[in-house]
C-alpha positions as CSV (number, residue, x, y, z in Angstrom):
1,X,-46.2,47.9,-28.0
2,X,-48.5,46.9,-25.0
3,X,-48.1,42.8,-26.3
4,X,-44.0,43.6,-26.4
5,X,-44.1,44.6,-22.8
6,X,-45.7,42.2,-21.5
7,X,-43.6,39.4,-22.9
8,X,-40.7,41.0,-21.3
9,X,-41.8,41.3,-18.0
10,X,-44.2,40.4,-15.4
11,X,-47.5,42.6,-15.7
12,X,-47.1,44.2,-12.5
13,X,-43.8,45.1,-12.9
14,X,-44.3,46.9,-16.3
15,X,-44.9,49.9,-15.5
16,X,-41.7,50.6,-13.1
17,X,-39.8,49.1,-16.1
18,X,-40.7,51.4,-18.4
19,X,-40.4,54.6,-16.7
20,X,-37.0,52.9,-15.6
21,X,-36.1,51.9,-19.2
22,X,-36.7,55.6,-20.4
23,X,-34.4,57.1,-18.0
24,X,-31.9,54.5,-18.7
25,X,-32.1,55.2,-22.1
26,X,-31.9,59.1,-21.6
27,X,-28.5,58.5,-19.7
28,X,-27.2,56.3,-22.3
29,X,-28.4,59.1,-24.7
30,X,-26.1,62.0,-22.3
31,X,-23.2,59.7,-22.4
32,X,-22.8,59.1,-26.1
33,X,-23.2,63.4,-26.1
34,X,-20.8,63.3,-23.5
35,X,-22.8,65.5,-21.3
36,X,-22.3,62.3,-18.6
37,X,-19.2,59.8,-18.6
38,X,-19.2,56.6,-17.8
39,X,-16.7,54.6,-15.5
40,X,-15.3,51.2,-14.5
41,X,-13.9,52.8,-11.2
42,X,-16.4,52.4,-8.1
43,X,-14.8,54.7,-6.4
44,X,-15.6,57.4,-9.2
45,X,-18.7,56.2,-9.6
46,X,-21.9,58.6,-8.6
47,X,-25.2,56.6,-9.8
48,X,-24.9,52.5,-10.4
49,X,-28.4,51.7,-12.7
50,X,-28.4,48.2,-14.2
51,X,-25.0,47.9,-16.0
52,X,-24.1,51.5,-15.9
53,X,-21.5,53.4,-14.1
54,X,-21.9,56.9,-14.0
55,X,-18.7,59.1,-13.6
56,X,-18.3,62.0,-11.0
57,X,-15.5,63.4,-13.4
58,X,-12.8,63.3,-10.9
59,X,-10.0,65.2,-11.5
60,X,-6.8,64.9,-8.9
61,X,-9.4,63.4,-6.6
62,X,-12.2,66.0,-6.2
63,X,-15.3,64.6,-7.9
64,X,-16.2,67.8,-10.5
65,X,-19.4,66.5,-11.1
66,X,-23.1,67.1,-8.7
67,X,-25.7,64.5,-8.5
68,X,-27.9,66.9,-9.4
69,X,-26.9,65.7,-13.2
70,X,-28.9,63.2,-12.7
71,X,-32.0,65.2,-12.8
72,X,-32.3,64.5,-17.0
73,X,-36.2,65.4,-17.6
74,X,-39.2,64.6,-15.3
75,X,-37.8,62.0,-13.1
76,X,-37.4,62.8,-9.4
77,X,-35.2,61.9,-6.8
78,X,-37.9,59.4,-5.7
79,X,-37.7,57.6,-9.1
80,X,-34.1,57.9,-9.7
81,X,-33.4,56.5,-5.6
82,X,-35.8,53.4,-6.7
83,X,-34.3,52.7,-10.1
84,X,-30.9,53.0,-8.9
85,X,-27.7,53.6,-6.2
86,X,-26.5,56.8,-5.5
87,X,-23.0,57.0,-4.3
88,X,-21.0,59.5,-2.4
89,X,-17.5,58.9,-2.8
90,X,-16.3,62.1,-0.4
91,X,-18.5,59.9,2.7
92,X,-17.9,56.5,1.2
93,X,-21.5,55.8,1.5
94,X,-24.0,54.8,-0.8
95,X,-28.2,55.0,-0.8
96,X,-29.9,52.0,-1.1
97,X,-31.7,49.4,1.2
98,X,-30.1,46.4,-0.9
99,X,-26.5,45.7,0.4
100,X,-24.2,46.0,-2.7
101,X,-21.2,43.7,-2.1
102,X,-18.8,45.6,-4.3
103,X,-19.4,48.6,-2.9
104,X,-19.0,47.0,1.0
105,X,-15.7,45.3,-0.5
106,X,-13.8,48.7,-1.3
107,X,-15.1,50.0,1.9
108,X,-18.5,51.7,1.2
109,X,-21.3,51.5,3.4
110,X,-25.0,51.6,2.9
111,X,-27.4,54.5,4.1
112,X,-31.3,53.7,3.9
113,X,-33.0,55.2,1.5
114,X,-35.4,56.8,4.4
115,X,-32.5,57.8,6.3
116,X,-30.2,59.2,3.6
117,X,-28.2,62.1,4.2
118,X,-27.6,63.6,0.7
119,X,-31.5,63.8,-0.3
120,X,-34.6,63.8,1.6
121,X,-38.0,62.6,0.5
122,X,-41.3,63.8,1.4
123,X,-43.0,61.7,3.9
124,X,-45.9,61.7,1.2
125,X,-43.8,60.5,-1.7
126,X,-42.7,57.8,0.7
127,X,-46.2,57.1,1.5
128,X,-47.1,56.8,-2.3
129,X,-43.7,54.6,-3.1
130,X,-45.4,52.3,-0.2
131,X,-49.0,52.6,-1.8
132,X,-48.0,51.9,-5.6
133,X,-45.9,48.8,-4.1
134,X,-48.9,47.6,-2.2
135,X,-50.9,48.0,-5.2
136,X,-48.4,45.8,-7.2
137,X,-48.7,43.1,-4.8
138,X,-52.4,42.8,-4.3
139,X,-53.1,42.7,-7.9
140,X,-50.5,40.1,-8.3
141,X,-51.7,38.1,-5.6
142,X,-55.4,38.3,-7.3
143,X,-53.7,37.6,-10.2
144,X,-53.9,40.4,-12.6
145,X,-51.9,43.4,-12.9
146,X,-51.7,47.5,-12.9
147,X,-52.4,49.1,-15.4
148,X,-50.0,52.4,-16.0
149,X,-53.2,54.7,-16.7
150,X,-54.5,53.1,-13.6
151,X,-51.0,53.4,-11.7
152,X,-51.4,57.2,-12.6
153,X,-55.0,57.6,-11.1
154,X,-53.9,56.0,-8.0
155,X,-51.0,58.1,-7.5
156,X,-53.3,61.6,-7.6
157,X,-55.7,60.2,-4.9
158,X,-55.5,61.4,-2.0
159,X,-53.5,59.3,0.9
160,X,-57.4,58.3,2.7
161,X,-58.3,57.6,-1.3
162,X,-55.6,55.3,-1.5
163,X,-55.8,53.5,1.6
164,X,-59.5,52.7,1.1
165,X,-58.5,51.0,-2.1
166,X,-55.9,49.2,-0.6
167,X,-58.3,48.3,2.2
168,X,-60.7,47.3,0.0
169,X,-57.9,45.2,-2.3
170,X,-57.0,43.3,1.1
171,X,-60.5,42.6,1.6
172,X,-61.4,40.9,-1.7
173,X,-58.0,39.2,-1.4
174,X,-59.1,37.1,2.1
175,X,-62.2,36.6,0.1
176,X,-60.4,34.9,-2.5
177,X,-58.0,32.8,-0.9
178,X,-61.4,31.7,1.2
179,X,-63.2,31.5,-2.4
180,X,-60.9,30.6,-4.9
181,X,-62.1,31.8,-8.5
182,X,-60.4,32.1,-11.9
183,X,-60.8,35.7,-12.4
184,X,-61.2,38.0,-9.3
185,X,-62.7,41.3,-10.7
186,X,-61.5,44.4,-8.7
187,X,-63.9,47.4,-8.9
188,X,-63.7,50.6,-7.0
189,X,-66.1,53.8,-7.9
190,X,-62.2,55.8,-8.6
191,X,-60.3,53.3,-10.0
192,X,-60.1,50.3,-11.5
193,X,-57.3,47.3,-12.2
């Protein structure tokens, strides 16, 4: 399954794929039990994730449905904020720091995910979202690639845990741009890559 993965997606993006592609798949799953509906309609849409609509079940204009739906196993709001677009119909707003056109077009506009007014996040799960992406990019730049066991051991660290990988992940990053080598090797005492 690991060699399937990687042919369909960058290695350092595999991991947020995955988690993605099994919430995706447990909407798809509450549609076809019609727990969740899906819809064409922007303007009754609640959640926009890849090529799925999902349906506030309007009825004579009040939206009978809660976001909190969306909630389906373990995700959080975190995940689901990342993976997707929330919309609010009733404030004709929608979360997400990428500007969606079609939303704009019907007369939508966009709320930060940081500044959103519907859900708040934890200033540490903001912190980790910031981390994890940091993470991403250093091991891409040293070419190689997360790990999801390692992904996991990063998030439990502690913030100062974190930071002093992520130091130290800068640090042999200058080193190789000064040094270029095939294969950097990252090693930490807590976690590896």
């Amino acid at each position: 399954m690991k060699n399937e993965l990687k042919s369909q997606a960058p290695n350092e993006e595999i991991i947020e794929l995955t988690e993605k592609q099994k919430y995706i798949n447990l909407l798809k799953m509450a549609i076809e039990e019609e727990e969740l509906s899906e819809t064409q309609n922007l303007n009754e849409a609640i959640y926009l994730i890849d090529d799925i609509k999902i349906s506030g079940d309007f009825d004579y204009g009040v939206r009978g449905l809660d976001h909190n739906v969306l909630l389906l196993d373990d995700q959080n709001w975190v995940d689901i904020l990342q993976w997707g677009t929330i919309i609010v119909p009733e404030t004709s707003s929608y979360i997400s720091d990428k500007s969606i056109y079609e939303l704009e077009e019907i007369g939508y506009h966009a709320v930060p995910l940081v500044e959103n007014h519907k859900y708040t996040m934890e200033e540490n799960d903001l912190q980790l979202i910031n981390d994890l992406a940091k993470l991403k990019e250093s091991a891409a730049a040293l070419n190689t690639s997360v790990k999801e066991t390692d992904a996991e051991k990063f998030s439990k660290l502690s913030p100062n845990q974190r930071q002093a990988i992520l130091s130290e992940l800068a640090s042999q990053q200058n080193h190789s741009s000064e040094y270029p080598s095939n294969k950097p090797e990252i090693e930490s005492p807590d976690f590896d890559i």
